[in-house]
BAMARNU-496484 format. One record per residue (C-alpha): residue in one letter; x, y, z negated. Coordinates in steps of 0.02 Angstrom, whole numbers, padded with zeros to 5 digits, always signed. Layout:
N
AXYZ/...
END
This chain:
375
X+00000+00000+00000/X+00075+00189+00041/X+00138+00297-00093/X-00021+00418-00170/X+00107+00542-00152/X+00086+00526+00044/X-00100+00592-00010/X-00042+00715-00135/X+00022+00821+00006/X-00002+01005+00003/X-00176+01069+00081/X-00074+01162+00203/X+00033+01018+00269/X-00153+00927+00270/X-00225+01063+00378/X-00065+01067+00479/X-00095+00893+00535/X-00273+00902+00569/X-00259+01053+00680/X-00118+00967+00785/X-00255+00817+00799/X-00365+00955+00822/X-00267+01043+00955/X-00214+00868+01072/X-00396+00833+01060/X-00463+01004+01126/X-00328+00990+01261/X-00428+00819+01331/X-00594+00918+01304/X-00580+01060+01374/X-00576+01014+01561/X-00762+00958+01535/X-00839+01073+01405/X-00750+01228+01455/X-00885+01356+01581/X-00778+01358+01734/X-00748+01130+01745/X-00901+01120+01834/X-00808+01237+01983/X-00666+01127+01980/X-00752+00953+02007/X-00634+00843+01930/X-00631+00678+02042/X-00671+00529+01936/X-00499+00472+01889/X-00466+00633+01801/X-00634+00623+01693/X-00599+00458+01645/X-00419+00490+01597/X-00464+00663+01514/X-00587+00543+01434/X-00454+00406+01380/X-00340+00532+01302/X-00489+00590+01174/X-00527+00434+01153/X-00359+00373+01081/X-00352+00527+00987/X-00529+00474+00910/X-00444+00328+00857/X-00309+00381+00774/X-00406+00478+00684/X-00520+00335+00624/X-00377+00222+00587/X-00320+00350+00479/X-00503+00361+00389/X-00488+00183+00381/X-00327+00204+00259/X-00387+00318+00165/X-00524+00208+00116/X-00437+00072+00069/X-00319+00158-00029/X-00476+00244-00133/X-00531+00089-00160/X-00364+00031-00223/X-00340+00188-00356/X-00525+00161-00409/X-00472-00031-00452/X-00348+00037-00546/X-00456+00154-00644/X-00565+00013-00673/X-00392-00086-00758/X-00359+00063-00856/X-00542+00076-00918/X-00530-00110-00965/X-00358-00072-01040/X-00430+00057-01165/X-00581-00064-01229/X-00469-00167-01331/X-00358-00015-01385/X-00507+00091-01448/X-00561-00083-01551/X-00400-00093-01625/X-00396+00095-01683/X-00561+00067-01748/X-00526-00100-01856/X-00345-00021-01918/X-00432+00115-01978/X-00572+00028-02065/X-00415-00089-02137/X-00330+00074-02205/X-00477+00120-02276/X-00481-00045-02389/X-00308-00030-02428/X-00342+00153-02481/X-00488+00081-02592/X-00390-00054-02675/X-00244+00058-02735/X-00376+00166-02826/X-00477+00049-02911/X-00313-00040-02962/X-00204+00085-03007/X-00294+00234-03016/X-00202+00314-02887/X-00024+00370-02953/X+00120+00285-03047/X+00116+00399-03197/X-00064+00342-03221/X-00008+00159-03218/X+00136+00210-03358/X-00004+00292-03482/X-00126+00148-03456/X-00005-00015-03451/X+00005-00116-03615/X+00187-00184-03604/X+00335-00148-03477/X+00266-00311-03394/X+00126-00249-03360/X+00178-00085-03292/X+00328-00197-03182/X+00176-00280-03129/X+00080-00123-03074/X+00216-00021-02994/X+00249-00193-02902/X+00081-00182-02823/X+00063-00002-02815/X+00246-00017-02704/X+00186-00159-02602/X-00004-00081-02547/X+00105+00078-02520/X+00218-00003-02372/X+00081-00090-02318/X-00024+00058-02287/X+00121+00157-02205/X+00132+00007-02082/X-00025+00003-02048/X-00026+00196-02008/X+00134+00185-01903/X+00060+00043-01808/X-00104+00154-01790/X+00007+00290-01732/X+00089+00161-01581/X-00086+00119-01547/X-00149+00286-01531/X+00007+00338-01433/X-00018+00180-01315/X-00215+00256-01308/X-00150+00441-01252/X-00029+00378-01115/X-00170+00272-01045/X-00289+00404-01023/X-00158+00526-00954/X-00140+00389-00832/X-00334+00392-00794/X-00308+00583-00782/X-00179+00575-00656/X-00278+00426-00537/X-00460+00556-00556/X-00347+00678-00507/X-00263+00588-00332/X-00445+00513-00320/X-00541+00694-00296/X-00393+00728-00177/X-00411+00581-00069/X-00597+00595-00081/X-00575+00782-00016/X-00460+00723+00116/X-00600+00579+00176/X-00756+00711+00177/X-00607+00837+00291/X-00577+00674+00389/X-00758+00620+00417/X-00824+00788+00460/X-00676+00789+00589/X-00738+00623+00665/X-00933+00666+00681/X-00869+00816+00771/X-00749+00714+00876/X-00882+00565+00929/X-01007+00715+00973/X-00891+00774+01091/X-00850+00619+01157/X-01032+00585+01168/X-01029+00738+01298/X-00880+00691+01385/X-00970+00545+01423/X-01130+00630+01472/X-01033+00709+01606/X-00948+00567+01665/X-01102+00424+01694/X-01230+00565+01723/X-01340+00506+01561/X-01330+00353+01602/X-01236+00182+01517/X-01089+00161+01595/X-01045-00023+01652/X-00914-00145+01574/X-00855-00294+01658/X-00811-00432+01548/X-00681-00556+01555/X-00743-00744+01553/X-00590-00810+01465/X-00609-00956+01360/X-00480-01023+01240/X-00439-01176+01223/X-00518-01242+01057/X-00391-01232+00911/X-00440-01306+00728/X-00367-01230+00564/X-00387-01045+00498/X-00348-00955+00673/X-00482-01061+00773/X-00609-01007+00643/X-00561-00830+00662/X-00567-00844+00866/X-00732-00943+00855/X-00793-00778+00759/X-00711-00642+00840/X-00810-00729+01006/X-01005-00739+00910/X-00977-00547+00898/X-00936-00513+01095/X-01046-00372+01170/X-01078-00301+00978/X-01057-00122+00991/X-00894-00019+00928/X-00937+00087+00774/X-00801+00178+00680/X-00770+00133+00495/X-00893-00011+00535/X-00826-00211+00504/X-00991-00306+00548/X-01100-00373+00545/X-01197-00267+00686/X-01041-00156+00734/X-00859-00148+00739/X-00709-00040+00769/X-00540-00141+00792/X-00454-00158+00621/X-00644-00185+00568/X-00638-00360+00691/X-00500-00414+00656/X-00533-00396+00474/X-00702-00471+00481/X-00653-00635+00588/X-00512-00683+00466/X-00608-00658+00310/X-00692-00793+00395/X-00548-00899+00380/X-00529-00848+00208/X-00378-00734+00247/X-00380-00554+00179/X-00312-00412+00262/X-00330-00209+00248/X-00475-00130+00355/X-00313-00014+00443/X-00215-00058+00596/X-00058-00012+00527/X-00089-00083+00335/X-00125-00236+00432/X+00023-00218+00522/X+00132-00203+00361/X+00056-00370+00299/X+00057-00501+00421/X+00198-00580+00471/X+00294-00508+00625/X+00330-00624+00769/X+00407-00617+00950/X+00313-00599+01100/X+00367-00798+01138/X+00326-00873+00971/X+00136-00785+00994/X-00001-00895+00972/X-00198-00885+00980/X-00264-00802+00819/X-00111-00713+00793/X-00143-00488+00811/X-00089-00378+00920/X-00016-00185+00888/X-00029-00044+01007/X+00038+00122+01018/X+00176+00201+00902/X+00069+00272+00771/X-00031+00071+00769/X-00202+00150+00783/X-00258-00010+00876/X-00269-00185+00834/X-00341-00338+00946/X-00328-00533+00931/X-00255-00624+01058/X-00347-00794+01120/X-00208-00852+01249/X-00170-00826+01439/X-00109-00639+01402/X-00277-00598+01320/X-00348-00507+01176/X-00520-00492+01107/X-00548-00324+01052/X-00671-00187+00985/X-00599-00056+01119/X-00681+00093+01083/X-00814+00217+01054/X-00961+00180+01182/X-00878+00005+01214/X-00921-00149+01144/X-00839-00297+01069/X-00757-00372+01232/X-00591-00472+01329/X-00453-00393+01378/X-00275-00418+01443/X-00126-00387+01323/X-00051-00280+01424/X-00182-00126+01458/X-00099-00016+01315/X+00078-00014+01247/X+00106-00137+01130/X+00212-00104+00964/X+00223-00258+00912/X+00151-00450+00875/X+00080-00539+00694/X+00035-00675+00607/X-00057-00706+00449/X+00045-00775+00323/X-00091-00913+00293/X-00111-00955+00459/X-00068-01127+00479/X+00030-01183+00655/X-00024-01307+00773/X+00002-01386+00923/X-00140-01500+00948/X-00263-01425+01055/X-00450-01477+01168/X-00490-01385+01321/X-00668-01301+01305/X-00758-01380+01154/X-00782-01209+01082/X-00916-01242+00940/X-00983-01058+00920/X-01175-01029+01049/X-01062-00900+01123/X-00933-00981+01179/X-01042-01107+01241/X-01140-00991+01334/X-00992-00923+01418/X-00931-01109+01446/X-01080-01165+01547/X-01034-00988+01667/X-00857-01053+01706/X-00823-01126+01870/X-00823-01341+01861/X-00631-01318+01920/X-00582-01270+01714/X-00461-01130+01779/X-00401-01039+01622/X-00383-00879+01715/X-00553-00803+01756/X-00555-00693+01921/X-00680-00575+01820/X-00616-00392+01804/X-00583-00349+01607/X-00618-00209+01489/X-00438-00098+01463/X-00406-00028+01283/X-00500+00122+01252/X-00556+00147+01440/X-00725+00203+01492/
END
């Protein structure tokens, strides 16, 4: 998990980076929003890449919403340790207290409260021995029982300047999220309009890839098999199913399924798994793109990926190769294996794309596929 102090940065150096986002955005907007774009009739291939650029940038920007969550969610489990810290703490103040109190009771009704009273009422020297013998002893007693009250209570103060300090990164990273998610409502309306302009109102059309893997048992089959059932679902930022998806959200979602955990971030994901070579990839194994890793797929085999591309695309195939790639990994509880069936794909949508492929069984489908964030 990053440093809080990565969060703790000043509001200005916040600000700084959002209006550089900000700015690299605007640049891919403007051509279309701005009064005059409609003069210069952009051909096609300039909408769509205009429309490309913003949409990477959307990304980003959601990938970096994504870790802010989970690193709220990780100082909010800590509060919750702390709180359940201080429960036993504030019982042990409470009982040494109540215990010094008794202590305090028995030296008076014993002694009467001071050694000179002890002298005037004892009847022989053995009796006063006696009686400035327990006087002495209930006297250390009771200072160790303060002095451990005082540890306790010292223990008690540390903790809650501890719970202090995580309330106090918590209302800054839940200041940075509500900056962040304003910033991405305003981002997907724009998008929203750069699409507008582009299909004319209208849907646009994705192609999908027909691809299916070969079928592979152990913890990465049952995270293909999953990432399959949720082809055509559409892409929804911060979402990780069951209805919607954005990529870290996927790839998430179909290895909880397997009963591996990972972060709902790209590059928290990235700093988890396992890296591997290109060579030594394998189906179920993820995929990194771009420098800053704001994208994440899972590849299936035969240079593929399944993918939640991005906004206005859904859950589809696509070949590893559409977006730069920073680098290949593996879930450390992924088990290896080299024992694999051709088509026996269990999940009804694998089937259903089964009974479309040609009777030849060619892995590679002639199909045209979905790029990484592409319209």
């Amino acid at each position: 998990m990053r440093s809080c102090r990565t969060l703790a940065a000043s509001p200005a150096r916040r600000a700084a980076r959002r209006a550089a986002g900000a700015a690299l955005l605007g640049a891919a907007l403007a051509g279309l929003l701005a009064p005059g774009a409609a003069a210069a009739k952009p051909s096609p291939g300039q909408l769509a890449q205009q429309l490309g650029a913003a949409a990477q940038q959307l990304e980003t920007v959601i990938e970096q919403y994504n870790g802010s969550q989970v690193r709220l969610a990780a100082t909010q489990a800590r509060k919750a340790a702390l709180l359940a810290q201080m429960a036993p703490v504030q019982a042990a103040m409470g009982e040494l207290e109540k215990r010094i109190g008794r202590y305090s009771a028995s030296l008076y009704e014993h002694l009467d409260g001071s050694p000179l009273t002890a002298l005037i009422a004892a009847g022989s020297p053995r009796t006063l021995l006696d009686q400035l013998t327990i006087l002495d002893h209930l006297s250390w007693v009771t200072r160790r029982e303060v002095g451990t009250l005082d540890e306790v209570q010292q223990r008690y103060e540390q903790q809650q300047a501890d719970l202090d300090a995580l309330l106090a990164q918590q209302r800054v990273q839940r200041a940075d999220l509500a900056l962040k998610r304003a910033e991405i409502e305003t981002q997907i309306e724009q998008l929203s309009r750069l699409r507008y302009t582009l299909y004319g109102g209208r849907p646009p059309y994705f192609p999908h890839d027909r691809y299916v893997p070969p079928y592979l048992p152990g913890p990465a089959g049952i995270a293909i098999r999953y990432a399959y059932g949720q082809l055509g679902r559409p892409y929804q930022w911060g979402a990780a199913g069951p209805e919607s998806y954005d990529c870290s959200g996927l790839t998430m979602a179909a290895w909880h399924a397997a009963g591996v955990s990972l972060p709902h971030s790209a590059a928290m994901q990235w700093a988890q798994v396992a890296h591997v070579s290109r060579a030594d990839l394998q189906p179920g194994d993820l995929v990194f793109y771009y420098g800053n890793i704001h994208h994440v797929g899972m590849y299936v085999g035969d240079d593929r990926i399944i993918h939640a591309p991005t906004v206005g695309e859904p859950v589809s195939i696509a070949p590893i190769d559409e977006a730069p790639i920073h680098g290949y990994g593996r879930t450390r509880r992924a088990r290896r294996t080299s024992t694999i069936t051709r088509y026996s794909m269990t999940c009804s949508a694998c089937r259903a794309i089964h009974r479309q492929i040609p009777a030849s069984g060619s892995s590679t489908s002639t199909a045209s596929t979905t790029a990484i964030s592409r319209p």
